[in-house]
C-alpha positions as CSV (number, residue, x, y, z in Angstrom):
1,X,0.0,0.0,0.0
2,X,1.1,3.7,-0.9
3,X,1.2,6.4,2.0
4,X,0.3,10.2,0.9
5,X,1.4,12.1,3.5
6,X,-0.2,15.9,3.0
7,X,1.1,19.3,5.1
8,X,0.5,23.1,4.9
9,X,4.2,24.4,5.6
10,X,3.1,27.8,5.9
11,X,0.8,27.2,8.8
12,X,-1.6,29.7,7.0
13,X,-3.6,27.4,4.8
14,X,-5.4,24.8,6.9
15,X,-8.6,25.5,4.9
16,X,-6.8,24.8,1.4
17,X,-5.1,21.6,2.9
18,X,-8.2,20.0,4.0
19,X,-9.9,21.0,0.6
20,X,-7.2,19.6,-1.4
21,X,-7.0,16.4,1.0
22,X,-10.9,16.2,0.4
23,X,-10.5,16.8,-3.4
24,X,-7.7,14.0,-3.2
25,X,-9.4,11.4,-1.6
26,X,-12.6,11.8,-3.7
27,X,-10.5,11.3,-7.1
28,X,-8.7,8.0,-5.8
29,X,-11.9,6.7,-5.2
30,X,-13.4,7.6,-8.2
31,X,-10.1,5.7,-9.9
32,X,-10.7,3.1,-7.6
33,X,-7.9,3.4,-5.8
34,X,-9.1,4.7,-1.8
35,X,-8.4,0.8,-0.4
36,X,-4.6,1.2,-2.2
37,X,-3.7,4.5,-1.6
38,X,-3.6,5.7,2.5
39,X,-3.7,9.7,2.4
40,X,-2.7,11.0,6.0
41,X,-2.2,14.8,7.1
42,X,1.2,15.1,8.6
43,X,2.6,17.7,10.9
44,X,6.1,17.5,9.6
45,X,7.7,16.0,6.1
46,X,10.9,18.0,5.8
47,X,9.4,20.7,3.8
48,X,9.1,24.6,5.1
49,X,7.1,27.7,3.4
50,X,6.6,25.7,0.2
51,X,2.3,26.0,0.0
52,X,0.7,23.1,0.2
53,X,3.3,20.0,0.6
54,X,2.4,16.3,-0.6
55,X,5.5,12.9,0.1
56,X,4.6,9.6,-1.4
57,X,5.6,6.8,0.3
58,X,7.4,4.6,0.2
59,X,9.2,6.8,-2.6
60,X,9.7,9.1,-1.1
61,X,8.6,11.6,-3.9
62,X,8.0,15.6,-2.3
63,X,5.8,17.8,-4.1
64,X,5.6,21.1,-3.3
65,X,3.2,24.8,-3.8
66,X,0.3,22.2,-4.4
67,X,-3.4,23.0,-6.1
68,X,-6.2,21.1,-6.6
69,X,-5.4,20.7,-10.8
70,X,-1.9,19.1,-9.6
71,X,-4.0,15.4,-8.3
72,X,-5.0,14.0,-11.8
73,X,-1.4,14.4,-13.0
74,X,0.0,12.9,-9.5
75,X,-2.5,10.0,-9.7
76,X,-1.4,8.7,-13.4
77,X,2.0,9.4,-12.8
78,X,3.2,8.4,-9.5
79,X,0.6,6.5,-7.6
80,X,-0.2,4.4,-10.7
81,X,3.6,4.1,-12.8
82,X,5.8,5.2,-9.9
83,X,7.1,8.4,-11.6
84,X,7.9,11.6,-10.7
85,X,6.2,14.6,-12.0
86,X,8.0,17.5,-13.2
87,X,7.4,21.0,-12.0
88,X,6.0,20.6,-8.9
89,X,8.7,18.3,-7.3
90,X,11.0,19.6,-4.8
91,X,14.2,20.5,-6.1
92,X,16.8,18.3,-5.4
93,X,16.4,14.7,-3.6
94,X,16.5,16.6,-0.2
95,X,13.9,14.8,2.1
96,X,12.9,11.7,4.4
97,X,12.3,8.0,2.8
98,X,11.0,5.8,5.5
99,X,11.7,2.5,5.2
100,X,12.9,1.6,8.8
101,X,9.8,4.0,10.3
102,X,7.7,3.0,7.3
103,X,4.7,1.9,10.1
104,X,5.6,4.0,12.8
105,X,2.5,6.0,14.0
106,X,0.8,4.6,10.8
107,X,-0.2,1.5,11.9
108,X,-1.5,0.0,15.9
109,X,1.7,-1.3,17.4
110,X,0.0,-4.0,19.5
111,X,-2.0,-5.4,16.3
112,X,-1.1,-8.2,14.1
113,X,-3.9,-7.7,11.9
114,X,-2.7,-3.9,11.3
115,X,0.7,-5.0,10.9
116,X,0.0,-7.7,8.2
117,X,-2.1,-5.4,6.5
118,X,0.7,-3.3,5.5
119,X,2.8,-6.3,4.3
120,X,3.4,-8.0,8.4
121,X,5.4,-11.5,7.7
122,X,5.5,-11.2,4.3
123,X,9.1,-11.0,4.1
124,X,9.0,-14.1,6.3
125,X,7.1,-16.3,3.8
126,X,9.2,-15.1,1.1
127,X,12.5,-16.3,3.5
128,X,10.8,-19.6,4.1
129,X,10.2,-20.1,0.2
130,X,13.8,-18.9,-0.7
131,X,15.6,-20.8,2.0
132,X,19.2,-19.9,3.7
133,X,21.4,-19.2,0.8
134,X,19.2,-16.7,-1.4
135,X,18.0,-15.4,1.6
136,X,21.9,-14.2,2.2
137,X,22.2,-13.6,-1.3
138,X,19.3,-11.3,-1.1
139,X,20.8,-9.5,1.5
140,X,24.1,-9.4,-0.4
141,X,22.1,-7.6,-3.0
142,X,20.7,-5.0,-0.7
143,X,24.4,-3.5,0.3
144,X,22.8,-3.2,3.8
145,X,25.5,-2.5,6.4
146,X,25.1,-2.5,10.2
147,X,23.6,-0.1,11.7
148,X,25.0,-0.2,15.2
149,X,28.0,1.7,14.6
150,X,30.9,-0.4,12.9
151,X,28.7,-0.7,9.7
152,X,30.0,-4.3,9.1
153,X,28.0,-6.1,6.2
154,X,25.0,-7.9,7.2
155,X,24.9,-10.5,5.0
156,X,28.4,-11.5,5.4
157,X,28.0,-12.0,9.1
158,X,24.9,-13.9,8.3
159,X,27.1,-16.0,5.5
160,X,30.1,-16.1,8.5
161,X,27.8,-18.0,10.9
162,X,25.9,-19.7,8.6
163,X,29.2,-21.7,7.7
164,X,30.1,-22.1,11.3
165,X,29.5,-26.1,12.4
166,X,27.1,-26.0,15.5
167,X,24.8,-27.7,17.8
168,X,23.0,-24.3,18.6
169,X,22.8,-21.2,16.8
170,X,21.6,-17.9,18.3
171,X,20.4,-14.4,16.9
172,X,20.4,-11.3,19.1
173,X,18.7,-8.4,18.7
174,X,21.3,-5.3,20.2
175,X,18.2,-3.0,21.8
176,X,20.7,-1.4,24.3
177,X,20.7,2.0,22.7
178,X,23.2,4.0,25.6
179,X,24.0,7.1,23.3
180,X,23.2,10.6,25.1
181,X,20.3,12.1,23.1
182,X,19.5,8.7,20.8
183,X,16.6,7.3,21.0
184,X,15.6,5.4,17.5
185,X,15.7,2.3,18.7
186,X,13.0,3.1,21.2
187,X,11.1,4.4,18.8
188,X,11.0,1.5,16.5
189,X,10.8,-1.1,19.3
190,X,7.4,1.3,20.1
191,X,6.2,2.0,17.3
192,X,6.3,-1.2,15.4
193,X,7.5,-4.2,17.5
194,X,6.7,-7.3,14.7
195,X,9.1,-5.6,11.6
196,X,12.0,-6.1,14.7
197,X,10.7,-9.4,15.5
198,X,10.5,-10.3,11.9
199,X,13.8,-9.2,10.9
200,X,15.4,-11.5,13.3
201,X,13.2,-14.3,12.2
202,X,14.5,-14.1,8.8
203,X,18.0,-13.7,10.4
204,X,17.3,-17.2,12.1
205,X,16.2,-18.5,8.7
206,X,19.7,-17.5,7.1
207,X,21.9,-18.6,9.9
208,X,20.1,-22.0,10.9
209,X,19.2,-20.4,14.4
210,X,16.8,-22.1,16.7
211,X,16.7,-18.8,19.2
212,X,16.7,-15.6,19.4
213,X,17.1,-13.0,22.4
214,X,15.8,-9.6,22.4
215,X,18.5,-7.5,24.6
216,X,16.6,-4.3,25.7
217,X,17.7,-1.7,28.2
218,X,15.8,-1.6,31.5
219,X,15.0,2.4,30.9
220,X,12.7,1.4,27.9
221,X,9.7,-0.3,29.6
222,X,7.0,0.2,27.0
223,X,9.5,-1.2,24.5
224,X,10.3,-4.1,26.7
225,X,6.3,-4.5,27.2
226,X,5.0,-3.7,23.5
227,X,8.0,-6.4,22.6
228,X,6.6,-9.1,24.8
229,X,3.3,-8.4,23.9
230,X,4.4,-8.9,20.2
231,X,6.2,-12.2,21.0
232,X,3.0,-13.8,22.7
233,X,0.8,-12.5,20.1
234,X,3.1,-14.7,17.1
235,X,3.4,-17.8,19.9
236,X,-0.5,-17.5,19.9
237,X,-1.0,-18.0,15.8
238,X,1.4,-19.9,15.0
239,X,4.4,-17.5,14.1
240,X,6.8,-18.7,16.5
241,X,7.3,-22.3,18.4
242,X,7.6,-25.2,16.1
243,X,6.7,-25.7,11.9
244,X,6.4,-21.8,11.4
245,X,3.6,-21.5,8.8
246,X,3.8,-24.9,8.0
247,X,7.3,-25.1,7.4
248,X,10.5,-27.6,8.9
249,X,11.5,-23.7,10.8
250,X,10.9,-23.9,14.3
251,X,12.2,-20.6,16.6
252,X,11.9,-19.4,19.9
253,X,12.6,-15.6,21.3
254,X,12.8,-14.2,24.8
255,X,13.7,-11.0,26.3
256,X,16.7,-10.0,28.2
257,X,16.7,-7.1,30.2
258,X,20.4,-4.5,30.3
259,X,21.2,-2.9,33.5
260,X,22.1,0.5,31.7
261,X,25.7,-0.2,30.8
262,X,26.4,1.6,28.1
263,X,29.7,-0.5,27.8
264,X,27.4,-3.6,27.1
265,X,26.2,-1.5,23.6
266,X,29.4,-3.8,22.5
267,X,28.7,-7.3,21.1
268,X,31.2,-9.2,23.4
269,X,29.9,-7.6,26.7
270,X,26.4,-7.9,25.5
271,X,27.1,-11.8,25.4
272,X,28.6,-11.8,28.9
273,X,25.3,-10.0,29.9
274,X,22.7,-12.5,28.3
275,X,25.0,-15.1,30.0
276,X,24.4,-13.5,33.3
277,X,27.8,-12.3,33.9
278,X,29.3,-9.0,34.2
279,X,29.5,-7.3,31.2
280,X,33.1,-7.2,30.5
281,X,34.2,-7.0,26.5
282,X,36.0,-9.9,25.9
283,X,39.3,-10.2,23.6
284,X,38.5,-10.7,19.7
285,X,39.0,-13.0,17.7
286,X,37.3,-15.2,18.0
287,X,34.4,-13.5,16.8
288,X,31.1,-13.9,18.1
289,X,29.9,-15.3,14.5
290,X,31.9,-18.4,15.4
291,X,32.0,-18.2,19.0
292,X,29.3,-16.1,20.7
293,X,26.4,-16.9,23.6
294,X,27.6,-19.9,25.1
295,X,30.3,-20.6,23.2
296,X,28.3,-21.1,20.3
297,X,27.7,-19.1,17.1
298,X,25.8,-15.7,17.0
299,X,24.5,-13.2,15.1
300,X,24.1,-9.7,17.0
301,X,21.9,-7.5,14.9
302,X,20.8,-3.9,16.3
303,X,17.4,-2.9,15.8
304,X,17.4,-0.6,12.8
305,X,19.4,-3.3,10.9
306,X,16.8,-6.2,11.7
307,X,13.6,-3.7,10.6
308,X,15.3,-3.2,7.3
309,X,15.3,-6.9,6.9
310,X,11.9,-7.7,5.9
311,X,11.6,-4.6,3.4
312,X,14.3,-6.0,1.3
313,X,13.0,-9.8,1.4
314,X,9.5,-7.8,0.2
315,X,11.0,-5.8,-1.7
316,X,14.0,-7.3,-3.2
317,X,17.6,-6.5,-2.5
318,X,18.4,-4.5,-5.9
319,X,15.8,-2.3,-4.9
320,X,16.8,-1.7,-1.9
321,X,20.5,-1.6,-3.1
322,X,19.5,1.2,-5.6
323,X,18.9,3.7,-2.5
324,X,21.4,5.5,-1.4
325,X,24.9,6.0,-2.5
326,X,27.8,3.2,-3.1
327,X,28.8,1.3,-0.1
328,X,26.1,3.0,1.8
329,X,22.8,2.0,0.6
330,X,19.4,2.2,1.9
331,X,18.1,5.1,4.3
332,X,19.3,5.9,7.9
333,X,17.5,7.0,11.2
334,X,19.6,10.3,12.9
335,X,18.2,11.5,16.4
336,X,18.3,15.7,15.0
337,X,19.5,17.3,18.5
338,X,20.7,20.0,19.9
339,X,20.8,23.8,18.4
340,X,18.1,23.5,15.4
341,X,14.6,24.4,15.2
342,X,13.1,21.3,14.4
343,X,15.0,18.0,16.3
344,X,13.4,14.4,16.6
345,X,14.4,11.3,14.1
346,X,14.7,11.8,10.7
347,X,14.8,9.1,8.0
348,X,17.1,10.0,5.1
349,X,18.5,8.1,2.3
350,X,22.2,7.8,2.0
351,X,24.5,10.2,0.4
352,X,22.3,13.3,1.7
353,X,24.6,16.4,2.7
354,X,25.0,17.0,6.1
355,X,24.1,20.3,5.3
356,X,20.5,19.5,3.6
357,X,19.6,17.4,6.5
358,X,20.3,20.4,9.3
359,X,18.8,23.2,6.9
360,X,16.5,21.7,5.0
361,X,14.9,18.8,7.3
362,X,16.4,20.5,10.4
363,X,15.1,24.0,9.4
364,X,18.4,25.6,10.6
365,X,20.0,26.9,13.9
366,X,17.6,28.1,16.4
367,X,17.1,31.7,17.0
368,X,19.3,32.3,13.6
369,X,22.5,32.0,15.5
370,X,25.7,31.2,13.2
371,X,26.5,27.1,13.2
372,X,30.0,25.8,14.3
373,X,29.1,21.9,13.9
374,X,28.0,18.8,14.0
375,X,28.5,16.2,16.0
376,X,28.4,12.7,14.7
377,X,28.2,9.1,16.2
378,X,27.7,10.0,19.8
379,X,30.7,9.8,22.5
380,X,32.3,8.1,19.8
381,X,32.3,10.3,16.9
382,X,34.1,13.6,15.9
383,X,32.8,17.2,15.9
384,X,32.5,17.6,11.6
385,X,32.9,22.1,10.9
386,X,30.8,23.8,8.8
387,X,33.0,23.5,5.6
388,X,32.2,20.1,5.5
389,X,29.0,20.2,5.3
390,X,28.2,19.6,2.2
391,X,29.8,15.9,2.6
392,X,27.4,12.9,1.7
393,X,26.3,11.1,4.7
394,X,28.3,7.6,4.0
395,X,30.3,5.4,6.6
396,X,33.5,6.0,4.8
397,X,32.9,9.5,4.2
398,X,32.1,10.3,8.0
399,X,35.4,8.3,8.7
400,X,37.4,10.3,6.5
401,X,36.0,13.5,8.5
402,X,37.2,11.9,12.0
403,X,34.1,11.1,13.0
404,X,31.5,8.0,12.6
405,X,28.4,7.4,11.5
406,X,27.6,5.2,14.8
407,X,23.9,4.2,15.7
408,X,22.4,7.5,14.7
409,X,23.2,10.7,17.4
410,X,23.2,14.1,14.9
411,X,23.7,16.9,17.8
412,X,23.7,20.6,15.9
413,X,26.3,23.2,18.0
414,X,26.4,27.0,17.3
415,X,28.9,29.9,18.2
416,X,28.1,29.6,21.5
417,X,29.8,25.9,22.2
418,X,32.8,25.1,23.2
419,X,34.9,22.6,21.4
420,X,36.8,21.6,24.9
421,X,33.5,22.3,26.5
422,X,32.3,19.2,24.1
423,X,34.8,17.3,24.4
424,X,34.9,16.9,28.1
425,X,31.4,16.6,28.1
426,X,31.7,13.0,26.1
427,X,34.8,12.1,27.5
428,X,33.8,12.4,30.8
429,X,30.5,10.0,29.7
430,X,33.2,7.4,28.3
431,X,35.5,7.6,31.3
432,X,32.1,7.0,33.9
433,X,30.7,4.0,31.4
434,X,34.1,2.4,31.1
435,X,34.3,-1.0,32.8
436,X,37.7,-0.8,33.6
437,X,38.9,-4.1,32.3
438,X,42.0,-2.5,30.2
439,X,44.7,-0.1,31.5
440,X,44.7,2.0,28.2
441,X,41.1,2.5,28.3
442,X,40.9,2.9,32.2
443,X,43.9,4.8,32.9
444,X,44.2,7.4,29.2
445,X,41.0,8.0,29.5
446,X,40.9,9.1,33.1
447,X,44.4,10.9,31.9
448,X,42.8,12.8,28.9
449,X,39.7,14.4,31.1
450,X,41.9,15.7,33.8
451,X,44.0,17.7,31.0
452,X,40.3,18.6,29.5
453,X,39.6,20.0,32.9
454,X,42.9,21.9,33.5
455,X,42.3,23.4,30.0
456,X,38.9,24.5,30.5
457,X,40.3,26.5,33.7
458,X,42.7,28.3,32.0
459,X,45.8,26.0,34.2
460,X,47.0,24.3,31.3
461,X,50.1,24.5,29.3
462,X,51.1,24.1,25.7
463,X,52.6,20.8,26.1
464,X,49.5,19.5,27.5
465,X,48.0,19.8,24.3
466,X,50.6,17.5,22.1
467,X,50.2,15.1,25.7
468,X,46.0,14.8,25.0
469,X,46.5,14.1,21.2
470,X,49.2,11.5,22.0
471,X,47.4,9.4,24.9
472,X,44.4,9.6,22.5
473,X,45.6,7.8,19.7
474,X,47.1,4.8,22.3
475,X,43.8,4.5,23.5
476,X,42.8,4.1,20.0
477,X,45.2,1.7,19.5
478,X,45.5,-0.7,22.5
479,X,42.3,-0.4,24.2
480,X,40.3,-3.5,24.5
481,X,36.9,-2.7,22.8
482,X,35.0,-0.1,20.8
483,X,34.5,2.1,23.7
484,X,38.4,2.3,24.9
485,X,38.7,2.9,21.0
486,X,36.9,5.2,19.5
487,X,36.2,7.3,23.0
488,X,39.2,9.6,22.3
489,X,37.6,10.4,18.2
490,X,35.4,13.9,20.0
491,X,38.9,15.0,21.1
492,X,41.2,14.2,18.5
493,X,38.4,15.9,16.1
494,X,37.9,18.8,17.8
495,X,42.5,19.0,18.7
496,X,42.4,18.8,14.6
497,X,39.4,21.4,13.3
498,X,39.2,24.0,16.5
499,X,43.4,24.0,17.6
500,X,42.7,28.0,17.5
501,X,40.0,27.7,20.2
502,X,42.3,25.4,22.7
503,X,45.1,27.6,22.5
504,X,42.8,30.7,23.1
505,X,42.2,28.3,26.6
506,X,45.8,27.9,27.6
507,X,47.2,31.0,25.9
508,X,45.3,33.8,26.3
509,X,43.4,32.1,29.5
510,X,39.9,32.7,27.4
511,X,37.2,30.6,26.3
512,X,35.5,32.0,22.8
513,X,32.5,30.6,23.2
514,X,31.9,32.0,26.7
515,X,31.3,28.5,27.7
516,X,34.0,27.8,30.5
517,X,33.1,29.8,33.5
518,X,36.4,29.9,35.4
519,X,37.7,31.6,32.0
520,X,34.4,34.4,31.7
521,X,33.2,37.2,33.5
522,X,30.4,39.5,33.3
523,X,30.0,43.5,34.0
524,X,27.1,45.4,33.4
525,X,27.2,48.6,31.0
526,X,25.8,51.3,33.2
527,X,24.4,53.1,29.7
528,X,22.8,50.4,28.8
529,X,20.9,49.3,31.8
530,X,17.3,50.3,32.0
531,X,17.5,48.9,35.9
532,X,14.7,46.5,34.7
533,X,16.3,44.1,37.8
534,X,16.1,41.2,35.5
535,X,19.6,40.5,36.2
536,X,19.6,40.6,39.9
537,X,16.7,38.1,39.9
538,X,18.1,35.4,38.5
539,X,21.9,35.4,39.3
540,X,22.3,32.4,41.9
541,X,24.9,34.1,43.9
542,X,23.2,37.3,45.0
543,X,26.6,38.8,42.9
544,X,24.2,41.5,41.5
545,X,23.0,44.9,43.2
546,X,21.5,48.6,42.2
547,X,18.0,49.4,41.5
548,X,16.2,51.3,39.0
549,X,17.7,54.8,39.6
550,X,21.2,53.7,40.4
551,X,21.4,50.9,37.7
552,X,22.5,47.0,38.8
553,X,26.6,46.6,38.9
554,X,28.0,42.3,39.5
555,X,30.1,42.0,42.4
556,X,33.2,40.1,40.6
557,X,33.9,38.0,44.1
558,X,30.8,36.9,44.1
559,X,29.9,35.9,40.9
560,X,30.1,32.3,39.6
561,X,30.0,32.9,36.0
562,X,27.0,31.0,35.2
563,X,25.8,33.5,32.7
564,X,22.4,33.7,33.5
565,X,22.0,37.3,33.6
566,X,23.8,37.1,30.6
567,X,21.4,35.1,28.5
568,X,18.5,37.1,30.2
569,X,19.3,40.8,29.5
570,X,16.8,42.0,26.9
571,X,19.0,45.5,26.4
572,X,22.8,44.0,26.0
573,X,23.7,45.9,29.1
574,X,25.4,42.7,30.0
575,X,28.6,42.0,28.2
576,X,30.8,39.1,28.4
577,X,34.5,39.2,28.6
């Protein structure tokens, strides 16, 4: 089934949207069409001030500055022969394709019946028909790449264990999503639980497994509970247990709840977690393909990469292949945070800009301030500056830049962060979630922050700054696991693309971004101030006096440079320094 998705994007023509939704829905059915087509009004496709706005899913066509005499021609020409029209499509291919969110808040989570109604378990069937080796081949065809983090080929970890000799195979769903500000894993596990569960019943099917776990964190309990519900739902029709619709494939699932550590995000720990134990990473090879959960061979999807799986045994693997870009196909799910007007997950194909997905999805920098970055991959990615923006999002491209494409974290920054600032703000996550099994990884790490910290106080020296870059890329080369390996990528970024703004730090004792409070303070213009009192109301410290006739001054002892009266001040009177 096709998905019209129609929005105003000017906010001003709610009364033209509903007549054109009207005036669309009455023409499919005169065509025929209405139990084909779903139209939907939507209160965000990626589009801004373009008129009336109209995406066809799964497409992923964006039509823009819509009238009424624009449905005929949209009806023969996309919805009927999967074209695109000319003149009204968006310029470009900037925009969403949802192919991992393609039911999310379309269809009822906790319904079968809804789910096999747009397509539920027919990417299973078509796995039972195929059997093991075209089911990998399809997969092989697709392109599709991990989308935990490392990006590893799918299919060739299927093909890995599928080779390995064993008495018992396992699959495991990686639902431990730790990053700070991710959450598209949670939304999928939410919003539709059976494309998860389906994904890693095809796995089964490729690999020979007999069981699989679901590994959720503990902090997700409607994804936990909309999981199991899913799980007893299938064992009650006959879609998990033994002879799967009919068939010689038998499988089992059950859930496994994480404790919250983000170290167990890594496959090796993960194991040791589903085992019971303490998650500790555990030296590689070998490799959990050959020797996993229990010693025996095991697949560990993550959750994004599993609900791509039945799409491309629906849809076919050189279909799916053809989105996207060269060694990164199909579409990826970013968590848009931090400094732009409109965050949540977005759903792009790959190859996109960076650029298009902050400016044109994103809608820009909130309250027009200038951008300084992006950060990528979470606490294990780099800090990417604006002049390489217009880089296609890729796993080797990202790489290239420093940074990662990881499980999904896009966090916008603008003049007002600090690249130190940033840095020992993930660091300092890294060196808390660390288990502490390996020195390099336990000690540099611990090493690195406190000459983050000395920096942002204006203590440090310039040797301090060839020290961080030179414990950073030990860490990246002898630590244990991803963590210990990829922790030091925020600072090595940042050491390579802001150098000016770390020797403004330990050189001139300032921080440009106004950011590190031991290194700003704050007086108040007496020309400027009106004595409106704003100031004195919210500092913390009671470091501000004066009243309306003798203006407000900041007593310098007192004040804790938090920058509150700072951000407050409606007439600049307060200037930073």
């Amino acid at each position: 089934m096709k998905r019209v998705l129609i929005q105003d994007t000017n906010g001003k023509l709610k009364k033209e949207t509903r007549e054109f939704l009207v005036s669309l829905n009455s023409q499919l059915r005169d065509r025929g069409l209405s139990s084909e087509v779903q139209t939907l009004m939507a209160a965000d496709i990626g589009v801004y001030n373009r008129g009336i706005a109209l995406k066809v899913l799964p497409e992923g066509f964006t039509y823009v500055n819509l009238e009424q005499k624009h449905i005929p021609e949209i009806i023969e020409k996309t919805l009927l022969k999967g074209e695109q029209v000319a003149g009204i499509a968006r310029e470009g291919s900037v925009g969403q394709m949802r192919i991992v969110l393609r039911n999310c808040g379309v269809i009822d989570p906790e319904s079968l019946e809804d789910y096999i109604a747009h397509d539920g378990y027919q990417g299973l069937a078509r796995a039972l028909e195929l059997g093991p080796e075209k089911v990998v081949e399809e997969m092989k065809k697709s392109g599709l790449r991990g989308r935990g983090g490392a990006g590893f080929p799918t299919w060739m970890k299927w093909n890995i264990t599928r080779g390995v000799q064993g008495n018992e195979k396992y699959i495991i769903c990686n639902g431990d999503e730790g990053d700070p500000g991710a959450y598209m894993d949670r939304s999928v596990l939410e919003g539709d639980p059976h494309s998860v569960i389906e994904g890693m019943m095809i796995g089964a099917i490729a690999i020979g497994a007999t069981k699989g776990f679901f590994y959720i964190r503990a902090e997700y309990p409607l994804a936990v509970e909309r999981i199991q519900k899913g799980i007893d739902i299938c064992y009650s029709r006959g879609l998990l247990g033994k002879n799967i619709l009919g068939s010689s494939f038998s499988f089992d699932i059950e859930i496994r709840l994480g404790a919250g550590a983000f170290v167990c995000g890594e496959e090796t720990a993960l194991i040791a977690s589903v085992e019971g134990l303490r998650g500790y990473p555990r030296p590689r090879p070998p490799f959990p393909s050959v020797k996993g959960l229990w010693g025996n061979p095991t697949v560990i999807n993550n959750v994004e990469t599993l609900a791509n799986v039945s799409y491309i045994l629906c849809k076919g693997g050189e279909a799916f292949g053809k989105i996207g870009v060269e060694g990164s196909t199909g579409t990826k799910v970013f968590a848009l945070t931090g400094k732009v007007r409109n965050s949540g997950l977005v759903e792009v194909p790959m190859g996109i800009s960076l650029r298009d997905i902050v400016f044109e999805i994103g809608g820009g920098v909130l309250d027009n301030r200038a951008i300084k970055a992006i950060q990528t991959g979470g606490p294990s990615g780099g800090v990417i500056p604006e002049q390489f923006f217009d880089t296609p999002v890729g796993y080797e491209s990202l790489q290239k830049l420093g940074s990662i494409m990881g499980s999904g974290g896009m966090i916008v920054l603008d003049e007002n962060d600090c690249a130190v600032d940033i840095s020992k703000f993930y660091l300092g996550f890294c060196v808390d979630e660390s288990c502490g099994k390996c020195a390099p990884c336990r000690v540099g790490g611990t090493q690195m922050l406190a000459i983050l910290k000395k920096i942002s106080h204006g203590k440090a020296e310039e040797e301090d700054l060839a020290r961080l870059s030179q414990i950073a890329q030990a860490m990246q080369k002898a630590s244990l696991c991803g963590l210990g390996q990829t922790a030091p990528n925020p600072v090595l970024s940042t050491l390579k693309y802001f150098m000016s703004e770390y020797r403004a730090h330990v050189i001139d004792h300032k921080c440009p971004a106004g950011k590190c409070s031991s290194l700003v303070s704050y007086r108040i213009t007496r020309e400027k101030c009106t004595g409106c009192g704003m100031c004195a109301r919210v500092c913390p410290a009671d470091a501000i006096s004066g009243s309306r006739q003798d203006k407000y001054t900041i007593d310098a002892v007192k004040c804790i440079s938090c920058g509150q009266c700072f951000d407050v001040c409606k007439f600049t009177a307060v200037s930073r320094q």
